[in-house]
C-alpha positions as CSV (number, residue, x, y, z in Angstrom):
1,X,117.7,100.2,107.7
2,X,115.0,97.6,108.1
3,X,114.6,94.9,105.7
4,X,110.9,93.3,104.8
5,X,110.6,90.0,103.6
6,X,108.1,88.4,101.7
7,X,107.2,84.6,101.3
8,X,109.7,83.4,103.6
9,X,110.9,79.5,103.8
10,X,113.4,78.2,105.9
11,X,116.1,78.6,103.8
12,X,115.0,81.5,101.5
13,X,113.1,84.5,100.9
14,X,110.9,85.0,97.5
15,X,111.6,88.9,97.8
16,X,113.8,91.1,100.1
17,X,113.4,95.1,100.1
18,X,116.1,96.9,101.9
19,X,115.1,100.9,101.3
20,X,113.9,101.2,97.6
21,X,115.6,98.1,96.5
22,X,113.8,95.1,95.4
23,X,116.0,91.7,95.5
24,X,114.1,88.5,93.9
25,X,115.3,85.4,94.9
26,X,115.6,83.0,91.4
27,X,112.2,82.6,89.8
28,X,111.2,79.8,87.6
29,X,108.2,78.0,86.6
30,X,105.8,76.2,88.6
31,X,105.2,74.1,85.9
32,X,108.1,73.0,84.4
33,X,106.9,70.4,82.1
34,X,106.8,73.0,79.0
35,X,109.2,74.2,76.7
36,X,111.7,76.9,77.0
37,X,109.0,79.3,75.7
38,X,106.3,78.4,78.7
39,X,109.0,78.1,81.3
40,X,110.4,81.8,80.3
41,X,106.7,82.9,79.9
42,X,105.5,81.8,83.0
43,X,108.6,82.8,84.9
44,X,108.1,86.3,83.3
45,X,104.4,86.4,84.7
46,X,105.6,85.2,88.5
47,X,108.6,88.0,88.3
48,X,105.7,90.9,87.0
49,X,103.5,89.9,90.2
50,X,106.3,89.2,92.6
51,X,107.3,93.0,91.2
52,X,103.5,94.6,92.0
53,X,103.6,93.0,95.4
54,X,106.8,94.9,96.2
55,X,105.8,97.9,94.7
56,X,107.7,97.9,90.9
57,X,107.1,96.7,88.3
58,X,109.2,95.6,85.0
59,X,110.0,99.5,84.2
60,X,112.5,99.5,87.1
61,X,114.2,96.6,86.8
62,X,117.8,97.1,87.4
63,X,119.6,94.3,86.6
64,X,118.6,90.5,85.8
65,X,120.7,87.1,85.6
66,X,119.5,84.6,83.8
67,X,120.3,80.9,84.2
68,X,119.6,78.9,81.2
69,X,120.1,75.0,80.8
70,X,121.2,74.9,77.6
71,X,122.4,78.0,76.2
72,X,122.9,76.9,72.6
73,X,119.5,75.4,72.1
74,X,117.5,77.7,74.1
75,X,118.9,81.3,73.8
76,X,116.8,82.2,70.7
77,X,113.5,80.9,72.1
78,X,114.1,82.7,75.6
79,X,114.6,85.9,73.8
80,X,111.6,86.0,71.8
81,X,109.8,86.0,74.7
82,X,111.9,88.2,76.8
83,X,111.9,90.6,74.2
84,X,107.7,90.8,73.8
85,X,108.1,91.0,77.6
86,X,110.5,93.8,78.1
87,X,109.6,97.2,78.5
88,X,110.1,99.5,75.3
89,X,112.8,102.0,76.3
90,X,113.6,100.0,79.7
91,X,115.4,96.9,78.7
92,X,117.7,96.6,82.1
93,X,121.4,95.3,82.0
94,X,121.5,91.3,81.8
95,X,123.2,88.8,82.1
96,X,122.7,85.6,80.5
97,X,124.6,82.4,81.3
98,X,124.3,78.5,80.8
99,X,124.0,76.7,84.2
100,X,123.8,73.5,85.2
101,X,119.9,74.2,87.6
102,X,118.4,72.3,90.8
103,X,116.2,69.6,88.6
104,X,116.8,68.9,85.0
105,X,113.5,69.9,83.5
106,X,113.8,73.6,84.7
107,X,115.0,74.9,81.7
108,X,115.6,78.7,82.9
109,X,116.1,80.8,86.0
110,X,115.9,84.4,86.3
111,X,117.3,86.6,89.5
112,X,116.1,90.6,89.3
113,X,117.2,93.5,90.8
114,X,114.7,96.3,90.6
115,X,113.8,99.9,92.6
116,X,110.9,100.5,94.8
117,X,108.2,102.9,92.7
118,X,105.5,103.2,95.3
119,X,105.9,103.6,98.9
């Protein structure tokens, strides 16, 4: 089985489809100077476009982990969004976890597991 790649660094892939499986590497903000509501928001919008470009989209999401940096202050605020976000009837299994992340103003980090829906 071959596997595509998409946006590839030197040490990382943004998206690797083996099959009908869609792997995304972590997404997070590009701007990480807002609060926990932009960075989910705008982390939300990357995963929805890195999703399209694979050929899915939010409805066949398997599986997401999500990094958060401070669980306790954050959680509640990450949810409202994520919940406006999710697909009704779809919500995919998740889990959710404090973590210390790579620079201290990214406030979440979200790794998604989804199926291929278009060939």
């Amino acid at each position: 089985m071959s596997i595509q790649r998409l946006h590839v660094e030197k040490r990382f892939c943004e998206v690797a489809i083996a099959g009908n499986l869609i792997h995304l590497a972590g997404q997070l903000a590009t701007d990480t100077s807002g609060d926990i509501r932009a960075q989910t928001q705008q982390t939300l919008e990357i995963i929805d476009r890195l999703l399209a470009e694979a050929g899915s989209d939010k409805h066949h999401i398997l599986s997401v982990m999500i990094f958060l940096k401070d669980i306790e202050q954050d959680y509640q605020a990450m949810n409202d969004i994520w919940d406006a976000w999710v697909a009704d009837g779809a919500a995919p299994p998740r889990t959710c976890v404090e973590a210390k992340l790579y620079a201290p103003e990214v406030l979440v980090e979200m790794t998604v597991t989804a199926v291929k829906v278009s060939a």
